[in-house]
gemmi code that builds the backbone of each chain (N, CA, C; Angstrom):
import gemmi

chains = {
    "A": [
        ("UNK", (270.748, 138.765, 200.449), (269.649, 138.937, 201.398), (270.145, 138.555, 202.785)),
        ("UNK", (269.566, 139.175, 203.598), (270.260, 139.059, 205.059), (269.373, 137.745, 205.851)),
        ("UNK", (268.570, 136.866, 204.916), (267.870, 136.509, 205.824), (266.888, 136.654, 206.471)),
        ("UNK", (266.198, 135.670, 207.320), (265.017, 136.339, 207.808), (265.412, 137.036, 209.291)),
        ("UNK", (264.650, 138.124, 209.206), (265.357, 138.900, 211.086), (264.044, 138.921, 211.675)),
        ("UNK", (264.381, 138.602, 213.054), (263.494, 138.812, 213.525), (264.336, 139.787, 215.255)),
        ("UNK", (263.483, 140.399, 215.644), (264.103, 141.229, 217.266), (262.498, 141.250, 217.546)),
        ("UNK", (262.932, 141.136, 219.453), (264.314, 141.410, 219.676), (264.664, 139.604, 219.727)),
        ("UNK", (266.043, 139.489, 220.042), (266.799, 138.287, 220.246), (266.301, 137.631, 221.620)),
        ("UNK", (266.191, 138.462, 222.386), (265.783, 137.793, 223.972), (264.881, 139.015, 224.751)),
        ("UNK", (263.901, 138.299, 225.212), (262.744, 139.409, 226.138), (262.508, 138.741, 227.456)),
        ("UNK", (263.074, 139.378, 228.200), (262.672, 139.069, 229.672), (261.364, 140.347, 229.815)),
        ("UNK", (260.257, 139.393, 230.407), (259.040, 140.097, 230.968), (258.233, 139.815, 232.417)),
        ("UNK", (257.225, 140.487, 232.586), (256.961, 140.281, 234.129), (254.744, 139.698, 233.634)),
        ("UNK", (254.683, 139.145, 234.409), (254.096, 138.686, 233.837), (252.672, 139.574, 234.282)),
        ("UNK", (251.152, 139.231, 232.786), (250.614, 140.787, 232.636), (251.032, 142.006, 231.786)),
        ("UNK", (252.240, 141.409, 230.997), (253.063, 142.742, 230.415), (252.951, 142.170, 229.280)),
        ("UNK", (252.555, 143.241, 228.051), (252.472, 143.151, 226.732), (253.578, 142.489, 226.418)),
        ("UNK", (253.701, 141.728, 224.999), (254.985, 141.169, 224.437), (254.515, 141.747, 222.865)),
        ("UNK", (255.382, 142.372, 222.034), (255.614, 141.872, 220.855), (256.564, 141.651, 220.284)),
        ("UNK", (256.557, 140.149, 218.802), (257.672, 139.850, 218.604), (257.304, 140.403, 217.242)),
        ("UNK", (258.559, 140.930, 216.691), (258.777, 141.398, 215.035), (259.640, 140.353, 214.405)),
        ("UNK", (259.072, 140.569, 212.972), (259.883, 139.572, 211.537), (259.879, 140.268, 210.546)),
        ("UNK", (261.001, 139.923, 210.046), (260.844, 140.795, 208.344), (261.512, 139.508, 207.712)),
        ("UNK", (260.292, 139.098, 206.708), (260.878, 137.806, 206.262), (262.288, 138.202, 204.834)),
        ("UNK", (261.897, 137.055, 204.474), (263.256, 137.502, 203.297), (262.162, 137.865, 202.222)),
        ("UNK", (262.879, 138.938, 201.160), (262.538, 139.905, 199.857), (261.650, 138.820, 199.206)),
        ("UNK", (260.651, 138.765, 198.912), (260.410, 137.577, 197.586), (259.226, 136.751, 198.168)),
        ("UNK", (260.074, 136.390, 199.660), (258.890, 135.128, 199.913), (257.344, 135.672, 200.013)),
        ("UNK", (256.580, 134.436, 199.478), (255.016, 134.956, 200.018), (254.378, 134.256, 200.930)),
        ("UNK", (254.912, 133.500, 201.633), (254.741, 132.794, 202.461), (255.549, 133.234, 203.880)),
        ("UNK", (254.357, 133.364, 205.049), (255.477, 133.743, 206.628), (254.823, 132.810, 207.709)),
        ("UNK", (255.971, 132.321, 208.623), (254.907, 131.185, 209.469), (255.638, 131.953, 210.845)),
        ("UNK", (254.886, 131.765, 211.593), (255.428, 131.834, 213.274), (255.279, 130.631, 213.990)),
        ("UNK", (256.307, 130.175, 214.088), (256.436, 128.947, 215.024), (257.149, 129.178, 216.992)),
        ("UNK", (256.429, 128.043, 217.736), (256.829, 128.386, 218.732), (257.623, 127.182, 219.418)),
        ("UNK", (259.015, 126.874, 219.913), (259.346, 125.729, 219.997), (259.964, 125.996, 221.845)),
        ("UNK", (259.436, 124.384, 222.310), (259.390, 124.329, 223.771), (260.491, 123.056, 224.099)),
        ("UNK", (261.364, 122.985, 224.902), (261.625, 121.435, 225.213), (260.676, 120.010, 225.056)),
        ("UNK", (259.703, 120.448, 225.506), (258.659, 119.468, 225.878), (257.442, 119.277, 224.727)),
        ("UNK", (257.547, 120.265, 223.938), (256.585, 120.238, 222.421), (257.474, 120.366, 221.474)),
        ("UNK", (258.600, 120.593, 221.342), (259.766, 120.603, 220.216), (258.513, 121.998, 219.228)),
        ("UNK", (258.686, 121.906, 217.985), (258.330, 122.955, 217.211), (257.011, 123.119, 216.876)),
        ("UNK", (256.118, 124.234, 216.969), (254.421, 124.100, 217.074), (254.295, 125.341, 215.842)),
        ("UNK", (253.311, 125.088, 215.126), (252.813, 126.328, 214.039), (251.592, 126.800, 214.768)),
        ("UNK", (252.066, 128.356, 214.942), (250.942, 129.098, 215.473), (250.258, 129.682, 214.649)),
        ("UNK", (250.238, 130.263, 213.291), (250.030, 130.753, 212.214), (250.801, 130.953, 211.050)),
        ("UNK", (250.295, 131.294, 209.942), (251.252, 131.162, 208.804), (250.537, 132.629, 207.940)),
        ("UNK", (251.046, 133.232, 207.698), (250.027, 133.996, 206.339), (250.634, 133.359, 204.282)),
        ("UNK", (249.671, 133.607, 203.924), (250.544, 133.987, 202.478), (249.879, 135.018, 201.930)),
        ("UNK", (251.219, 135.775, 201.300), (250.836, 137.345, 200.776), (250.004, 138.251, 201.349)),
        ("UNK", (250.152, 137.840, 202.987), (250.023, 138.985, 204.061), (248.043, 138.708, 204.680)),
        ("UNK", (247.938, 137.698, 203.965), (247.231, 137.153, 204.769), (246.698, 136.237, 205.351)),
        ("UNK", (246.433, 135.835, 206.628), (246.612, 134.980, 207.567), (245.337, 133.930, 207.136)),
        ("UNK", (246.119, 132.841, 206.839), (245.484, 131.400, 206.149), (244.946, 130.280, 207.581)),
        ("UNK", (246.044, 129.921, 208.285), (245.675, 129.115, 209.370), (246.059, 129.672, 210.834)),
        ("UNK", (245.249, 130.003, 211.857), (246.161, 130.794, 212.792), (245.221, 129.437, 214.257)),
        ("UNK", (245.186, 128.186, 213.408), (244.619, 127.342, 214.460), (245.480, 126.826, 215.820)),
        ("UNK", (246.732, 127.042, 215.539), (247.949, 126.829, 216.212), (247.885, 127.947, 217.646)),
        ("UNK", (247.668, 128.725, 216.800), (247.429, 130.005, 218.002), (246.556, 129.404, 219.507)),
        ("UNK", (247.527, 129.332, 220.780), (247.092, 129.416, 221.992), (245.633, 129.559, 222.343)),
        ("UNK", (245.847, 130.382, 222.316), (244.024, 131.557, 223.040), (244.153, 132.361, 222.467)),
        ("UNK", (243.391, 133.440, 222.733), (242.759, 134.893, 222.162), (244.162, 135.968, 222.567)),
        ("UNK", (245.052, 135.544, 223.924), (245.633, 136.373, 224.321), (246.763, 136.562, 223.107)),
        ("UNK", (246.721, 135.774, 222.048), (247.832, 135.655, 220.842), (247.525, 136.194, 219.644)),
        ("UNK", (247.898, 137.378, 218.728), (247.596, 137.567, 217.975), (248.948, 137.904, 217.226)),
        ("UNK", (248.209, 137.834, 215.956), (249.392, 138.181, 214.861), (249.073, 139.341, 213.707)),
        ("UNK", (250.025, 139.747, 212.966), (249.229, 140.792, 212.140), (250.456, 140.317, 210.965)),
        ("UNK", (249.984, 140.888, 209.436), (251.311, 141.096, 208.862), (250.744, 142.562, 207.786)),
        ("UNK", (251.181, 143.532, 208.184), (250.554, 144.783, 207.410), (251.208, 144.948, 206.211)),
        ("UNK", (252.207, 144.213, 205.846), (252.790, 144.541, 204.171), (253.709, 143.067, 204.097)),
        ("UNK", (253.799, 142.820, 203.092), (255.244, 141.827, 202.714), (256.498, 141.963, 203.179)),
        ("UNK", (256.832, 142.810, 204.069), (258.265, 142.728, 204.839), (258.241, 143.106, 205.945)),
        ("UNK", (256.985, 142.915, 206.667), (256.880, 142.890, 208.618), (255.728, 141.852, 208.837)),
        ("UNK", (256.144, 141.505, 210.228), (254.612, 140.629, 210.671), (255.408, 140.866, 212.205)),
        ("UNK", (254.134, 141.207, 212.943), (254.548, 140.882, 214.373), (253.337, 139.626, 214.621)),
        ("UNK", (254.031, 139.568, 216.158), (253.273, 138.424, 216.875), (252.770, 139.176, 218.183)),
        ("UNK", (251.820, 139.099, 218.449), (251.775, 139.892, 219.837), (251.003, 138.927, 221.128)),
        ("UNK", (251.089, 139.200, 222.156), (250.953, 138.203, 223.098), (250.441, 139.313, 224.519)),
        ("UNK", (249.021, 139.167, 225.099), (248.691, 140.534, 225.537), (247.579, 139.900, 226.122)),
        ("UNK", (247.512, 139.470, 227.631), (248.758, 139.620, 228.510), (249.500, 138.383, 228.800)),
        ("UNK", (250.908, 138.937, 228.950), (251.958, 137.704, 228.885), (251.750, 136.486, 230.234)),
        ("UNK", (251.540, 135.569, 229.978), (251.776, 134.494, 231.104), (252.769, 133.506, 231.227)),
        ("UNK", (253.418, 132.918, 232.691), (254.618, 132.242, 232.652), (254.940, 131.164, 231.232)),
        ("UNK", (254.138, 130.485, 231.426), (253.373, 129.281, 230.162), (254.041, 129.705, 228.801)),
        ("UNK", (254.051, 131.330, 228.634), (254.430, 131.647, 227.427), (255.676, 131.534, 226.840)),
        ("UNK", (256.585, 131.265, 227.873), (257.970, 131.118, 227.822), (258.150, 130.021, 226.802)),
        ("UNK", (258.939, 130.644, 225.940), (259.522, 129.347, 224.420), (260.242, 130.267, 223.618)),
        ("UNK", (260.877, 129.848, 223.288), (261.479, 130.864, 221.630), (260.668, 130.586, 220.706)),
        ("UNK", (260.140, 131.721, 219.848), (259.375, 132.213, 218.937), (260.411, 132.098, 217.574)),
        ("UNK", (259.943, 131.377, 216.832), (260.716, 131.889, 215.114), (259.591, 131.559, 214.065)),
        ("UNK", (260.172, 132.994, 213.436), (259.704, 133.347, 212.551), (260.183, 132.820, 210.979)),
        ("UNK", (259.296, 132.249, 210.292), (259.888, 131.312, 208.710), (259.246, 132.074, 207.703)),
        ("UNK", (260.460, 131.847, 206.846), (259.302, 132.272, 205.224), (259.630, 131.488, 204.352)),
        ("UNK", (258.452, 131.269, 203.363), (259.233, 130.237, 202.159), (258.596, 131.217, 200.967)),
        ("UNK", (259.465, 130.504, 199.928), (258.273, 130.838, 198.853), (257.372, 129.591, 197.908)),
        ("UNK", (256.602, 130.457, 197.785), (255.471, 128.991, 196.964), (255.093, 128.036, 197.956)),
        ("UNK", (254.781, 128.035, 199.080), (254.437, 126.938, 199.819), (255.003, 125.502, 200.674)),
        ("UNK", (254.881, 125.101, 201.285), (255.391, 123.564, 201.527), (256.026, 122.805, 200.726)),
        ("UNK", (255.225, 122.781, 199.291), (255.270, 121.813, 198.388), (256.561, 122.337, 197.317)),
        ("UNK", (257.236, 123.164, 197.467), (257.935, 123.619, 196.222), (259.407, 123.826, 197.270)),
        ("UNK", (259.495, 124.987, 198.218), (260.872, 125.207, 198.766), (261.044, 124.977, 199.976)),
        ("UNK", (262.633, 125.605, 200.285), (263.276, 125.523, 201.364), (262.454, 126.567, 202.710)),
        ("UNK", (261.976, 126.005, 203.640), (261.469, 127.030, 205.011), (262.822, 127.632, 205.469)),
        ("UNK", (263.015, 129.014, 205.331), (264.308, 129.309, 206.238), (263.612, 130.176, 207.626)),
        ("UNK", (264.452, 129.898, 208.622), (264.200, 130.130, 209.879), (265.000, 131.412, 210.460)),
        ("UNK", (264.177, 132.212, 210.842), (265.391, 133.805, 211.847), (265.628, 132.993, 212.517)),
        ("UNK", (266.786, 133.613, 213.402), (267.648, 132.969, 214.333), (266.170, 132.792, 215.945)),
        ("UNK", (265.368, 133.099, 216.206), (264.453, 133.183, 216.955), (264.264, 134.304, 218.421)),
        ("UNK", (263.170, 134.611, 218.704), (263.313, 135.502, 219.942), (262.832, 134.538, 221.097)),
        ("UNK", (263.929, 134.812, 222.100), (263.731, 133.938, 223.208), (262.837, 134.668, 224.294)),
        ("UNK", (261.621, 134.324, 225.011), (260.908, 134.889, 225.736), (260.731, 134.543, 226.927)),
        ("UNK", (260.505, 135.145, 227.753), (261.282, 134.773, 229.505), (259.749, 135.760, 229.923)),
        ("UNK", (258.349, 134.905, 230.568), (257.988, 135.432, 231.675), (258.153, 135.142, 232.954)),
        ("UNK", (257.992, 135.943, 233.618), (258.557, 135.902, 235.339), (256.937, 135.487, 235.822)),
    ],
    "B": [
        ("UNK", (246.262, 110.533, 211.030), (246.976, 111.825, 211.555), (248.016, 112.096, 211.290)),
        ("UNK", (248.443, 112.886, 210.385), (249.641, 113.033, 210.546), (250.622, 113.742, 211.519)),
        ("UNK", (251.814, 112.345, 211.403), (252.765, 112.396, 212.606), (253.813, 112.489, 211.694)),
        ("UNK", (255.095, 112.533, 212.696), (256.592, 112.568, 212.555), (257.380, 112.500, 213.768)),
        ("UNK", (258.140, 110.769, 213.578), (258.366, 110.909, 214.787), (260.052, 110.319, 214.485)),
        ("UNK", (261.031, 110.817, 215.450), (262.306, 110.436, 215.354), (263.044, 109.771, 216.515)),
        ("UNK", (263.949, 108.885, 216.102), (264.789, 108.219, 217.045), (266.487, 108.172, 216.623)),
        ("UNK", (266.876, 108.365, 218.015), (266.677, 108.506, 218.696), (266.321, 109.693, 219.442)),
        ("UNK", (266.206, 109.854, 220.579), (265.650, 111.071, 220.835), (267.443, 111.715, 221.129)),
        ("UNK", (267.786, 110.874, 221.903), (269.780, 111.852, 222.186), (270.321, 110.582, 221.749)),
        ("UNK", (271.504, 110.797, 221.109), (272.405, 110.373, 220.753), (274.252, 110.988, 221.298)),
        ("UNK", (274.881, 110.168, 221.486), (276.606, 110.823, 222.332), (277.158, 109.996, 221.297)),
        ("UNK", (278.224, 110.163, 220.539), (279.099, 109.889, 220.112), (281.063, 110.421, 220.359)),
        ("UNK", (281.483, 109.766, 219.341), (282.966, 109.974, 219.621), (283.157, 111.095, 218.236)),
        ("UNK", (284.029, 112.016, 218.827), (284.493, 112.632, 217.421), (284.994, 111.493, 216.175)),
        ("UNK", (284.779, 111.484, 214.948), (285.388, 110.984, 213.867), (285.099, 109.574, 213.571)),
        ("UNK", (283.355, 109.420, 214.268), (282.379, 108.248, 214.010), (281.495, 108.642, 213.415)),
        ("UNK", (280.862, 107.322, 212.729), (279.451, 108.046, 211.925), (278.618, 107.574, 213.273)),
        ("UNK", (277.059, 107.610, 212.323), (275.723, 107.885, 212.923), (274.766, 107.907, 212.220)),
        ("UNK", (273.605, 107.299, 212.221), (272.514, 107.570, 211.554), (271.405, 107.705, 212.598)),
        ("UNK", (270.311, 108.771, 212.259), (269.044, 109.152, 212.364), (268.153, 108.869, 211.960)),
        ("UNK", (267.374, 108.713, 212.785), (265.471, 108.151, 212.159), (264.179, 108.737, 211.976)),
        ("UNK", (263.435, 108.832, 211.094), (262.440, 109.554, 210.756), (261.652, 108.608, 210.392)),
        ("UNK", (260.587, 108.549, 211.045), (258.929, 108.018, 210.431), (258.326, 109.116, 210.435)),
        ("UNK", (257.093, 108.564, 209.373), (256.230, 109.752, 209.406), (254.912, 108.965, 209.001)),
        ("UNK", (253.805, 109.888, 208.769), (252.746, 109.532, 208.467), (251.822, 110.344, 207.433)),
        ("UNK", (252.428, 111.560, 207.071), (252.153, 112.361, 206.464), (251.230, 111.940, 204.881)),
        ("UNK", (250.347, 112.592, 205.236), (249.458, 112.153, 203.678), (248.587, 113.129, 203.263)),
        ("UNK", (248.586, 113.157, 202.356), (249.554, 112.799, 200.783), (251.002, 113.554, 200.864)),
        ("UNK", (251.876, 112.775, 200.982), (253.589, 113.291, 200.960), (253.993, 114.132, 199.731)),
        ("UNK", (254.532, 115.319, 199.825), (255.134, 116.289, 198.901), (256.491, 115.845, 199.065)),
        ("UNK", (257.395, 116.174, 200.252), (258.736, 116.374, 200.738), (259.073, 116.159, 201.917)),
        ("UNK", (260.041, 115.894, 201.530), (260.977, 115.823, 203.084), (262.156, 116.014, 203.447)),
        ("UNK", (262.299, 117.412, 204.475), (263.601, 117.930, 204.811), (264.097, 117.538, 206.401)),
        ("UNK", (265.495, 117.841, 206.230), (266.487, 117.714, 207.452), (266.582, 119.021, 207.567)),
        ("UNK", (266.635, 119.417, 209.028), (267.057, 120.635, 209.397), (268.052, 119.961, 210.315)),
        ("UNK", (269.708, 121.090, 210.580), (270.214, 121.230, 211.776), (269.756, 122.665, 212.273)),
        ("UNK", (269.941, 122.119, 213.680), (269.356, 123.361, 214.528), (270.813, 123.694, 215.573)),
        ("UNK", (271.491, 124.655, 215.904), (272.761, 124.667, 216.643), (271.682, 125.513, 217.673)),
        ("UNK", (272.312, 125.145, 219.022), (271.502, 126.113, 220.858), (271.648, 127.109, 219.946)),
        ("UNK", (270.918, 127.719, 220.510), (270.146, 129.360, 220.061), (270.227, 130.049, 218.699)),
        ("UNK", (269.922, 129.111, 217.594), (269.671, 129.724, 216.447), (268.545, 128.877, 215.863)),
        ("UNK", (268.446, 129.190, 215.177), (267.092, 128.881, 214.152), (267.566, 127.628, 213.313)),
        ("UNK", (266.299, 126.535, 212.833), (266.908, 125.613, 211.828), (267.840, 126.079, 210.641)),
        ("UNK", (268.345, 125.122, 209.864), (268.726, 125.662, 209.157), (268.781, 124.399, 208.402)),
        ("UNK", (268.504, 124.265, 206.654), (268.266, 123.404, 205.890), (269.324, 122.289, 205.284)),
        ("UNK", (269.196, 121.312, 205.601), (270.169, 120.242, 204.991), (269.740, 119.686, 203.781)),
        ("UNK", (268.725, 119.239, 203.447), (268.517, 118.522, 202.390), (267.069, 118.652, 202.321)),
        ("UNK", (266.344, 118.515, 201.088), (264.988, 118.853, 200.852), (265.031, 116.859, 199.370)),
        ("UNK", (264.148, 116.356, 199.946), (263.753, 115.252, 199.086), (262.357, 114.844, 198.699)),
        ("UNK", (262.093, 114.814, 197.482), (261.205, 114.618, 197.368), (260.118, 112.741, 196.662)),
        ("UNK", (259.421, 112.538, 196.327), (258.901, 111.273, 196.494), (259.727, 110.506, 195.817)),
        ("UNK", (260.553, 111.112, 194.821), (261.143, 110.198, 193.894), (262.721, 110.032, 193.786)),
        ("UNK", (262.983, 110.829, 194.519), (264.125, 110.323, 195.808), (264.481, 109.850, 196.636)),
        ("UNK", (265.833, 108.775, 196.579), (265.757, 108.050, 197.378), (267.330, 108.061, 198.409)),
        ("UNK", (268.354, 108.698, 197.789), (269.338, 109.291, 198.655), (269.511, 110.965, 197.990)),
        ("UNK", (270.076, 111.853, 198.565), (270.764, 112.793, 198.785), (271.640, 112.968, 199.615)),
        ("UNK", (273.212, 113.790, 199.179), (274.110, 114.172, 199.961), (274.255, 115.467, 200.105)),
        ("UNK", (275.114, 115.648, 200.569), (275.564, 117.387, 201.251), (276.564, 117.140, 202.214)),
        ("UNK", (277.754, 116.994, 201.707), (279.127, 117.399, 202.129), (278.864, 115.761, 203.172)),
        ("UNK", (279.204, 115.783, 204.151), (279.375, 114.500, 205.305), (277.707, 113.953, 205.730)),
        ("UNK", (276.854, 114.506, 204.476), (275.700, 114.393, 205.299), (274.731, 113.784, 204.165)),
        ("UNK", (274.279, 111.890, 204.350), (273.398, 111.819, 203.294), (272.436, 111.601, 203.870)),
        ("UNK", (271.030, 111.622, 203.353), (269.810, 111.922, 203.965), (269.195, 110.263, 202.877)),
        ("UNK", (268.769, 109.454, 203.008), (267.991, 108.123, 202.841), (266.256, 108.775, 203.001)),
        ("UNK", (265.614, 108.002, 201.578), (263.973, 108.349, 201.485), (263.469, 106.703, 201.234)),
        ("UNK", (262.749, 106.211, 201.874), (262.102, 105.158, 201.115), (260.440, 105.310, 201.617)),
        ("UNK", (259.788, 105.900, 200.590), (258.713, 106.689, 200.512), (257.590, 105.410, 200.501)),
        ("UNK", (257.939, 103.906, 200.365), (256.764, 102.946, 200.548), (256.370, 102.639, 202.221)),
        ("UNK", (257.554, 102.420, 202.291), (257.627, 102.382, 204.491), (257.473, 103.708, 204.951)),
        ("UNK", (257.521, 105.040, 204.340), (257.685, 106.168, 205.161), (258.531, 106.308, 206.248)),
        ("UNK", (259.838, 105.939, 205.853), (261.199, 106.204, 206.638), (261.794, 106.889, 206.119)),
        ("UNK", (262.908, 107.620, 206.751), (263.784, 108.412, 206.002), (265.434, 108.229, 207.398)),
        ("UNK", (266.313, 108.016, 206.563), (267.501, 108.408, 207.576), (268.274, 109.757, 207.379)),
        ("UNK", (269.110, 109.926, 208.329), (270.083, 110.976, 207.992), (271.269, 110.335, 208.401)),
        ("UNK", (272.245, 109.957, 207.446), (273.460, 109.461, 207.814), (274.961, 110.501, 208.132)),
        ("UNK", (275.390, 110.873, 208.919), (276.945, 111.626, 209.362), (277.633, 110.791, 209.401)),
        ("UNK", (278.604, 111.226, 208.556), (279.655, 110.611, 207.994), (281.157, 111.139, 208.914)),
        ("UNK", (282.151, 110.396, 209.246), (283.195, 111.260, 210.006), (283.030, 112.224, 210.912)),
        ("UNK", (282.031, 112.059, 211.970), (281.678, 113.453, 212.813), (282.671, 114.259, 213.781)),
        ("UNK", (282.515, 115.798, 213.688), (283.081, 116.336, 214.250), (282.306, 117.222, 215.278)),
        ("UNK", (282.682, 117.892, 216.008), (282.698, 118.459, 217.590), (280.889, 119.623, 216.570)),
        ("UNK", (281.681, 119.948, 215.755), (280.495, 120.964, 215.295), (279.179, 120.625, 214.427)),
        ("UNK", (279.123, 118.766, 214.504), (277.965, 118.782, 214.410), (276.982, 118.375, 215.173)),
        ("UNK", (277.454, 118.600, 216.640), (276.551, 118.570, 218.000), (275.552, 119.537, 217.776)),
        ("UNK", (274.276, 119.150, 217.615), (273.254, 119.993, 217.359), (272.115, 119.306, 217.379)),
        ("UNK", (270.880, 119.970, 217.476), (269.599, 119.349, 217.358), (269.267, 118.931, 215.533)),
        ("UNK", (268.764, 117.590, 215.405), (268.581, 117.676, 213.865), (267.031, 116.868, 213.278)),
        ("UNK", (266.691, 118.046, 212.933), (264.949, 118.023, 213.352), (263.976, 117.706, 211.457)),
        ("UNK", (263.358, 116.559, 211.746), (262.838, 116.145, 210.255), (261.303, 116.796, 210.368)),
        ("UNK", (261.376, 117.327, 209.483), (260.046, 118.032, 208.420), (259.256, 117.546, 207.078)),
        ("UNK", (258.253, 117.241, 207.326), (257.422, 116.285, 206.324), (256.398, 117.565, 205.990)),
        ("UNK", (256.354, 117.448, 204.565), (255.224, 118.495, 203.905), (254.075, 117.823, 203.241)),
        ("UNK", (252.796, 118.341, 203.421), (251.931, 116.979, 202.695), (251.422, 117.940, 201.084)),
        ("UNK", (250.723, 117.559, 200.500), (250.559, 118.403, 199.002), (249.223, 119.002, 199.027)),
        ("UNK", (248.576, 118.815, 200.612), (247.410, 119.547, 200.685), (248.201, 120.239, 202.136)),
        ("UNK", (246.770, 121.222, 202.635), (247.154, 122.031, 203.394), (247.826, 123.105, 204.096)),
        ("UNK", (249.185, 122.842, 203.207), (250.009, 124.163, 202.850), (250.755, 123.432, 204.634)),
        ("UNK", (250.820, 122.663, 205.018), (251.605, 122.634, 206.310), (252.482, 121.992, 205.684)),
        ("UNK", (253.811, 122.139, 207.321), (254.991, 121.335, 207.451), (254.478, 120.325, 208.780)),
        ("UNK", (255.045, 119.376, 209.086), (254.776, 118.313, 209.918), (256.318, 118.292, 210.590)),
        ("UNK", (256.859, 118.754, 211.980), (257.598, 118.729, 212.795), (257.746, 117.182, 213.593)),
        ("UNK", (259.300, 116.713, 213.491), (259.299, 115.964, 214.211), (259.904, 116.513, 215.694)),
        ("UNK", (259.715, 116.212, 216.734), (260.552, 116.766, 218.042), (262.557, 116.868, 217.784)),
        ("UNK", (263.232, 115.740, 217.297), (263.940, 116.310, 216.927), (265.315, 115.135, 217.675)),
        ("UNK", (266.375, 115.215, 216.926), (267.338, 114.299, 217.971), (268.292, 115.542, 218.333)),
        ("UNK", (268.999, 114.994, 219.285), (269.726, 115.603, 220.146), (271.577, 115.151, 219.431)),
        ("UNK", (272.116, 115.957, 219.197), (273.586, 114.729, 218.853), (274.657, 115.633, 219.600)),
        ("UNK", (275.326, 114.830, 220.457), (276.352, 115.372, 221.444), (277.493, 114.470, 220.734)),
        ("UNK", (278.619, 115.337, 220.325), (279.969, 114.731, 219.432), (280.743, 115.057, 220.910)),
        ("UNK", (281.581, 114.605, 221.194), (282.496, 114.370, 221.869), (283.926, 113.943, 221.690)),
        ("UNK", (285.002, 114.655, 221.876), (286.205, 114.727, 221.191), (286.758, 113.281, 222.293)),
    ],
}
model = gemmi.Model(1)
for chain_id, residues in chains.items():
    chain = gemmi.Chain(chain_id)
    for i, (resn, *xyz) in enumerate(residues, 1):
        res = gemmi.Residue()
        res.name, res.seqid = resn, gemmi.SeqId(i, " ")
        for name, pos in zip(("N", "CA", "C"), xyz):
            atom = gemmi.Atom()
            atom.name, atom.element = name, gemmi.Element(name[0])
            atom.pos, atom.b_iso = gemmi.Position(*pos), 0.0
            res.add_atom(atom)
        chain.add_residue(res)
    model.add_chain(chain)
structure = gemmi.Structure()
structure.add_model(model)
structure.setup_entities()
């Protein structure tokens, strides 16, 4: 398995400008989280689904943040409209069975740059 | 509330010294508890996963300490080298809620 992927790797945007981030977790898991990590907040859970649907999305910012996951091997994150503030790398996790049983593996993350 | 909090926050060392890391937490009711290293611009990545009735684990130069009555946990590096300068970030899972509990994370700068 390749892992979890997520693109793009880095998004420079202007700010007002749609963002979305994509994940395709790994084969199996039923569990997908989107986390957002800042210098100054280290790692934050914005939502999580299991088996494609979205359990806690209390993490989530404001309204301008949404997430979707339409099957077991995509979930975007979308962010509409982008503000400076939004700037953090985004990663995307999957486990399987929950907290309580395995390993969270992490995509390498998408780095997001508003102007 | 559950927290998770680590010290130090940065750490500098010499190549081919150890080191240990600190984790409190507060997490309740406790399932587990993992070490992640994190290297600049990639994603965590898993060191050790322990659970209540564990009280050391290793992994190559790297043992991870649980003592689940105080809610501490260490991460000990053993012989460090240049490549394990990285962020190394503790994760507490509780057996409700389906969350992970993030600590901010230490900083470790190896230096040859």
């Amino acid at each position: 398995d390749a892992g979890v992927i997520q693109s793009p790797r880095h998004e420079v945007t202007e700010m007002g400008q749609e963002v979305t981030l994509r994940c395709k977790p790994i084969s199996g898991h039923d569990y997908l989280f989107w986390y957002r990590q800042t210098m100054m907040r280290g790692l934050e859970l914005l939502i999580y689904f299991n088996n494609n649907v979205p359990i806690d999305d209390s993490g989530m910012p404001e309204d301008r943040f949404s997430a979707k996951m339409p099957n077991a091997s995509f979930s975007t994150l979308k962010i509409q409209p982008s503000e400076p503030r939004d700037s953090a790398v985004y990663f995307c996790a999957s486990s399987e069975g929950g907290p309580g049983a395995n390993v969270l593996t992490f995509g390498a993350g998408s780095r997001l740059t508003v102007l | 509330k559950n927290q998770v909090e680590q010290s130090p926050q940065s750490l500098i060392i010499l190549e081919g010294k150890n080191c240990t890391l600190q984790c409190n937490y507060t997490v309740s009711p406790f399932s587990n508890l993992r070490w992640y290293k994190q290297d600049t611009g990639r994603g965590p990545v898993s060191l050790t996963i322990m659970t209540f009735s564990e009280n050391t684990k290793s992994n190559g130069r790297y043992t991870a300490t649980l003592d689940a009555d105080t809610k501490q946990s260490s991460l000990h590096i053993t012989a460090s080298q240049l490549s394990d300068s990285a962020s190394y970030i503790c994760v507490v899972s509780a057996n409700t809620g389906n969350q992970f509990y993030f600590g901010t994370g230490t900083s470790l700068t190896v230096i040859p």
